[in-house]
N, C-alpha and C positions, 0 to 999 in steps of 0.2 A: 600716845599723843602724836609721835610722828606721824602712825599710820593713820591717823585721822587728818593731817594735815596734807597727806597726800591725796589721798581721797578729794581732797576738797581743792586742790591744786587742778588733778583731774577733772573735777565737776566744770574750773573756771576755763581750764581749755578746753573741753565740748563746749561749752557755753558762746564760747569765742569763735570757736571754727563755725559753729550751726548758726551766731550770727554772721558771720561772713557768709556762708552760704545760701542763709534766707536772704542776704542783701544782695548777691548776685542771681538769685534766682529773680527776686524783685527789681532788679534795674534789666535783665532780662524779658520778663513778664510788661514790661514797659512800652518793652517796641514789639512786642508780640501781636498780629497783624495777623489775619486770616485774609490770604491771596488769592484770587483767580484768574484764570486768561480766556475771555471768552470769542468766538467767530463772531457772534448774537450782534448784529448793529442794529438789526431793526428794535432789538431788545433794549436799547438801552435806555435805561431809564432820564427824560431828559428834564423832571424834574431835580433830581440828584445830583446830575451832569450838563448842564444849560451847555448847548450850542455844539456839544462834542458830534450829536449824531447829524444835525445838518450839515454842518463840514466835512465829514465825513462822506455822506451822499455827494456834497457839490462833488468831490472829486471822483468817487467811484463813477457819475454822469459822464464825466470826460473820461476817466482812464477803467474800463470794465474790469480790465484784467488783472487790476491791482486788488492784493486780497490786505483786509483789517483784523488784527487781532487787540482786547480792551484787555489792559492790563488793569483788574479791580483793585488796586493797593491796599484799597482798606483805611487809608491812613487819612489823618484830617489834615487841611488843607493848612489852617494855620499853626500847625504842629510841624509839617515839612519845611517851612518857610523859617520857624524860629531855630531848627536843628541847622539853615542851610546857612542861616544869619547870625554865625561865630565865629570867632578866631580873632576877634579885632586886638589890634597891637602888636600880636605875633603870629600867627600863619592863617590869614580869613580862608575859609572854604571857595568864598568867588572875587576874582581878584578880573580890572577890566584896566586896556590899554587906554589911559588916558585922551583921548584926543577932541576935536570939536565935536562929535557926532556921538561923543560919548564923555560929558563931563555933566556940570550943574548937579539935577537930581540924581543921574544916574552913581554919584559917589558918594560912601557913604558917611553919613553925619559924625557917626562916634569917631571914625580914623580919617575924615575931613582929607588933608592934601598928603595925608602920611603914604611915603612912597615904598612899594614891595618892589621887591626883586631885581631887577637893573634900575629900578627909580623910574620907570615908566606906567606901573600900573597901581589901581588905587584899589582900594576893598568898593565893591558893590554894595548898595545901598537894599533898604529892603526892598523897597519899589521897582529895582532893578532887577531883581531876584524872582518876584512876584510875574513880573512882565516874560523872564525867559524860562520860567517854568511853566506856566501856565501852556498847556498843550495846543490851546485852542489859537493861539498866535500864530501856530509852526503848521496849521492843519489848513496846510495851500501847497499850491504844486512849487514852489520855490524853496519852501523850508520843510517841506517832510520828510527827506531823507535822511534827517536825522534819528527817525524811528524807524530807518531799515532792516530789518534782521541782518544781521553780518555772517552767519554761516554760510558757509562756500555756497553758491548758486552755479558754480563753474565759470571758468574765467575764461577769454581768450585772449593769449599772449599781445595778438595786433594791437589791441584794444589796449593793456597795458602798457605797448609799446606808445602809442599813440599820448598818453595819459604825461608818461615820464618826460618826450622829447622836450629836448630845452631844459630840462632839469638836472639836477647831478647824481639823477638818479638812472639819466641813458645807460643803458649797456648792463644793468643788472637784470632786467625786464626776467628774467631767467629763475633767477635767486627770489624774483617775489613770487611769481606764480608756482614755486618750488615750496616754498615758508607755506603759501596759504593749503595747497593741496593738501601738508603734512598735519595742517591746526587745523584742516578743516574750518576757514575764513576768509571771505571775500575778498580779493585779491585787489578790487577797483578798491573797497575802503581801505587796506592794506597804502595804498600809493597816497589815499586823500589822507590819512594820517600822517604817513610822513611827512608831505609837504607843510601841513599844518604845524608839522612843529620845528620842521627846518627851514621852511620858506624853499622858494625852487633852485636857489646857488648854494645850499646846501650852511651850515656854520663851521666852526670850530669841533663840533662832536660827531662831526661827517668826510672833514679832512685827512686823518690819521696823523695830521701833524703836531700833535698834543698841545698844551700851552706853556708858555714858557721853558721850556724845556722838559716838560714832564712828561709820560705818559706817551708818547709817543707811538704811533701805529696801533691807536686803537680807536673804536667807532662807537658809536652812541645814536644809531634813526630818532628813538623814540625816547631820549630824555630819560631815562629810567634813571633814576636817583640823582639828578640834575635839579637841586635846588640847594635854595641859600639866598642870602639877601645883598650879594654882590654880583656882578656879573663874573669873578675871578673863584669865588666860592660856588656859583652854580658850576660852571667847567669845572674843573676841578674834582666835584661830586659826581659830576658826569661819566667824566674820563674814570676816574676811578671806579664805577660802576664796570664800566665797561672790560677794566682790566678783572675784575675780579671774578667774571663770567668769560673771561677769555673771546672775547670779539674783536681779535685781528682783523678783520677785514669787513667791512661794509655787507657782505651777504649774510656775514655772523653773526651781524649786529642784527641785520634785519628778522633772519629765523631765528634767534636769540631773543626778541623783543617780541615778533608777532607768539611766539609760544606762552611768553608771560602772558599779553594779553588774552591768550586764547581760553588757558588754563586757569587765571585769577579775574574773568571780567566773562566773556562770549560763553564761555559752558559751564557759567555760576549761576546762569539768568540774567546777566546786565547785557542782553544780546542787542544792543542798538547805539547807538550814540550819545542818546541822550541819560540813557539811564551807566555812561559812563561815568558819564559827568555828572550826575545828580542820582544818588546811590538811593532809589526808594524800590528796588527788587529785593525782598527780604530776606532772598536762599544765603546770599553772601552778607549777610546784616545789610545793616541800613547807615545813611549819610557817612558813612567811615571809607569804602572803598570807592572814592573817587578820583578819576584815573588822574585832572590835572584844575588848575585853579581857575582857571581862563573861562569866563562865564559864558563866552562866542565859541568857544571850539567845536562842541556838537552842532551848532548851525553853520559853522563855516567849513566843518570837515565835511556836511549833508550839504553843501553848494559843491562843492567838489565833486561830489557821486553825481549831483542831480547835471550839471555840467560834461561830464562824461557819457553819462545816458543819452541825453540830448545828443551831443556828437558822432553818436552812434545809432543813433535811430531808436533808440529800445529807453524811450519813456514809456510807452504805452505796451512795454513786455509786461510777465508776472513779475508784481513787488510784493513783497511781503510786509505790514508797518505792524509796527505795537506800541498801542497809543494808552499811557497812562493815565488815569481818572482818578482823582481824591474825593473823599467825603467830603461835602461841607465845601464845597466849591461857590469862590462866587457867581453872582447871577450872571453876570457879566466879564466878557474875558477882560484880563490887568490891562492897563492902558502903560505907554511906553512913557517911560521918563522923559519929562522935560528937560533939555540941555541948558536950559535958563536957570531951571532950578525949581522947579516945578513940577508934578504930574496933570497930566494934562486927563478929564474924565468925561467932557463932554465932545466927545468925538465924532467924525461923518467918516464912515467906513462903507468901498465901496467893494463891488467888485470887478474883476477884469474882465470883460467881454469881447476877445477875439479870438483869430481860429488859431492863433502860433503865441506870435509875441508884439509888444508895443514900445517903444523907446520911447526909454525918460531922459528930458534934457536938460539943458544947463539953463535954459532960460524960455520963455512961451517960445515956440517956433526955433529955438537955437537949434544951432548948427553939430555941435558936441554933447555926443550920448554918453550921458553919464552911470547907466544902467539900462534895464530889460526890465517888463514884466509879461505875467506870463498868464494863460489862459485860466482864468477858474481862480488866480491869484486875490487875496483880500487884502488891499492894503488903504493907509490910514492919509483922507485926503483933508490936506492944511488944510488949501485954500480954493473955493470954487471962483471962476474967472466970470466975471462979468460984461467983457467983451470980448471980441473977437480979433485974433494975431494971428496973419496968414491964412484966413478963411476956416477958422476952428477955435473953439473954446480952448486953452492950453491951461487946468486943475495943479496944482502944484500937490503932490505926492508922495509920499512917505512909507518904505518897503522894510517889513518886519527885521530887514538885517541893518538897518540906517541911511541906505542911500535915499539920498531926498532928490528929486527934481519935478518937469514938467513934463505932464503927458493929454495928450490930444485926449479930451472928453466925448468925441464923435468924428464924422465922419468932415471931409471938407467940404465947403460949400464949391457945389459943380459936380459931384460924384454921383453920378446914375443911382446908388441904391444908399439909403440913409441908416446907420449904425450909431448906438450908443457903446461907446466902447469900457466908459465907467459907469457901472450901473450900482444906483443905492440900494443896499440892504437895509434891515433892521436890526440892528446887530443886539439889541437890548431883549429880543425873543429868545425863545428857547427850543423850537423850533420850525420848521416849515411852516405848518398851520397859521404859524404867525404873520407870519412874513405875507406885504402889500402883494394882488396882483393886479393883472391888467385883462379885462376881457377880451381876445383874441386873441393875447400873446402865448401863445400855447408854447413856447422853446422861452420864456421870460429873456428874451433881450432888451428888451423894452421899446419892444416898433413890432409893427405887425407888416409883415410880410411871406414871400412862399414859403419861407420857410414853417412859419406858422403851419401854413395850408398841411404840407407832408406830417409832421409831427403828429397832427390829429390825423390824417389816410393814415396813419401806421398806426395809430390807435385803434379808430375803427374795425382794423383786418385784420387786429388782432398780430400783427409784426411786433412792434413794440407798443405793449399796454402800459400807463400812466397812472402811477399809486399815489404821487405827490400830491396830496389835496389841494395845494393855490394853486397849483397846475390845472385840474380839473374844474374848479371853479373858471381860470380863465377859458379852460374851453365849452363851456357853457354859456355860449353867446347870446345865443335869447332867453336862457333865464328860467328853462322848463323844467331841471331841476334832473335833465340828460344829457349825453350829450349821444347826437348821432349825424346823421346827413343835412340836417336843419343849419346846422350852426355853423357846416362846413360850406353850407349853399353861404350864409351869412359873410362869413370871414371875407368869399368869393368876391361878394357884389361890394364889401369894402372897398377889394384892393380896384374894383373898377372902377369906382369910384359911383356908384347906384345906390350907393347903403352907407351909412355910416353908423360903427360901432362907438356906442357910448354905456357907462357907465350908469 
């Protein structure tokens, strides 16, 4: 009887273990995901992917030598949004700093005014979530560098030097480009991290002056294990982080922190920004390794790189981006949360048409720039102006990272050559083909002039050939269903005004 009783004891613990083990192998088999990365732009498919590959062109048009790679995730689109939309009550996955340009809709309903972490930040709402995920928001020359590749590109120290001054970061310029050579990591994202999580006076886990008496002489750049729902409990967490990996000094802290990130994020496949922050690279699983709560930090750590760049001339070097695609995408990219309390879905999205940049300001014609936009830039316009302030339309505008003001919709009345500098798209296509054109505008600015002219001569002689189909319909001036020296005679007697091209 015993020995029978055993037996069957036995049978009840295999039974046990095998379902434990079918259950982990099935909550496993859950997120199992078959990944690719591919070069293929022209390849993509833009019914699947609405809007990914014209964005992608707009900017490759302006920057040649920036290269794309499509990260295929595999994953459905509102399967990453419900995994991204949890925590409520105790630790939400995207948590956003309260303020005017970020309340109403953008917080979210279940955990309402409930305050995380020093009591300034609220849980992100879905809509908010939806809005800075969605890739095709960030796929302009102001918010792409969120999708940089971070392995080292090689650094140079000036450039870093330049990066920190004014920061409390002067004088280590040494220690960073030292950390990044060893992890093998971009030494400029290296600095925009920092700053993102210490601000440029550096805080309390930058000082080595502990808190309250604690901890003393020890450093913290990158917040590693700095959380809790007080400001006295995140320090604290910090500091103690800190001592327990032995980062006496500010450089130890740095090669100390960039090695974690190197190790558990840059050579796991989460090699960009964005997919720090929103964990859908499958090597290291999925929505679990997320480096911080903060739903702006991969677009604001990616204003920092794209800022650097700029300063140094090398926008227009080789970039490297990796730009994520889900199944099941919607037709149309998320629209940004309403601060009223609202999403807003019927929108006029333009683009930016000039040769650098355009300041946005405080008011039509004001005096005070309250921002930049930038060539090839798509952003979201309120309101179109119905007269004229200071010899120009002044469109009131809205830039994927919250800055709102007014920006000049053309040129000023008196100016020798006539420029649309906000030009409408279709934004509800899915791709080129779709999109309005204009017969003669052969560069789409939306005015026909020499530059028109050149754009097709370099077509012609075979310099630069024209794939884009509205393109080529615009340069099809008379309509014969060619294009060749006809249409170039055509454009000609336009601008002399002999001819006029119509529609």
């Amino acid at each position: 009887m015993d020995k029978i009783r055993r037996i069957i004891s036995i049978v009840l613990i295999l039974s046990i273990i095998t379902g434990i083990l079918i259950s982990v192998i099935n909550h496993n088999e859950s997120y199992a995901v078959s990944q690719s990365v591919s070069t293929d732009i022209n390849g993509i498919n833009d019914s699947k992917y609405p809007g990914i590959k014209y964005r992608i062109k707009l900017l490759q048009s302006k920057y040649p030598n920036w290269k794309f790679k499509i990260l295929y995730t595999g994953l459905d689109w509102n399967e990453v949004i419900s995994n991204e939309y949890v925590g409520h009550g105790g630790s939400p996955k995207n948590l956003v700093y309260k303020n005017s340009s970020y309340q109403g809709a953008w917080i979210c309903s279940i955990c309402g005014d409930r305050a995380y972490d020093n009591g300034s930040w609220r849980c992100v709402s879905e809509q908010g979530i939806k809005y800075m995920m969605d890739p095709r928001n960030s796929l302009n020359a102001s918010d792409i560098f969120q999708f940089e590749e971070l392995t080292n590109s090689g650094s140079d120290i000036n450039v870093v030097k330049s990066m920190v001054n004014g920061t409390f970061l002067a004088g280590h310029e040494q220690g960073i480009v030292d950390a990044a050579n060893k992890n093998n990591v971009n030494a400029y994202y290296i600095v925009a991290r920092i700053i993102q999580e210490q601000g440029k006076t550096g805080t309390v886990l930058t000082a080595g002056n502990g808190y309250n008496g604690q901890y003393v002489g020890y450093y913290n750049v990158f917040n590693r294990g700095a959380s809790g729902n007080s400001t006295q409990e995140i320090l604290l967490n910090g500091l103690a982080t800190a001592k327990k990996y032995g980062w006496t000094s500010l450089d130890k802290s740095i090669d100390g922190g960039i090695s974690f990130l190197a190790n558990n994020y840059i050579h796991k496949g989460q090699n960009n920004l964005y997919l720090q922050k929103f964990d859908v690279e499958a090597t290291n699983g999925l929505y679990s390794n997320q480096y911080m709560q903060n739903i702006l930090a991969a677009q604001s750590e990616g204003t920092t790189l794209r800022n650097t760049y700029i300063n140094i001339n090398s926008m227009s070097s080789s970039h490297t981006f990796i730009i994520p695609v889900y199944e099941n995408m919607p037709g149309d990219a998320c629209s940004r949360p309403d601060t009223n309390g609202s999403s807003s879905t019927d929108v006029d999205v333009v683009k930016v048409n000039v040769d650098q940049t355009l300041r946005i300001r405080n008011n039509p014609n004001g005096s005070t720039t309250v921002g930049w936009l930038y060539k090839d830039e798509i952003v979201t316009r309120l309101e179109k102006a119905t007269s004229k302030v200071g010899g120009t339309y002044w469109d009131k505008v809205r830039k994927s990272n919250g800055v709102v003001g007014y920006a000049a919709r053309e040129t000023y009345d008196g100016e020798s050559k006539y420029k649309l500098y906000l030009v409408p798209i279709n934004d509800n296509s899915t791709d080129t083909t779709d999109k309005k054109y204009k017969l003669g505008d052969c560069n789409n600015d939306g005015t026909i002039n020499s530059g028109d002219l050149l754009v097709l001569k370099k077509h012609l002689i075979g310099t630069k050939i024209i794939t884009d189909t509205n393109t080529l319909k615009a340069m099809d001036v008379n309509k014969d269903g060619a294009i060749n020296s006809g249409d170039l005679l055509l454009i000609r007697k336009h601008l002399l005004g002999t001819y006029k091209i119509e529609e």
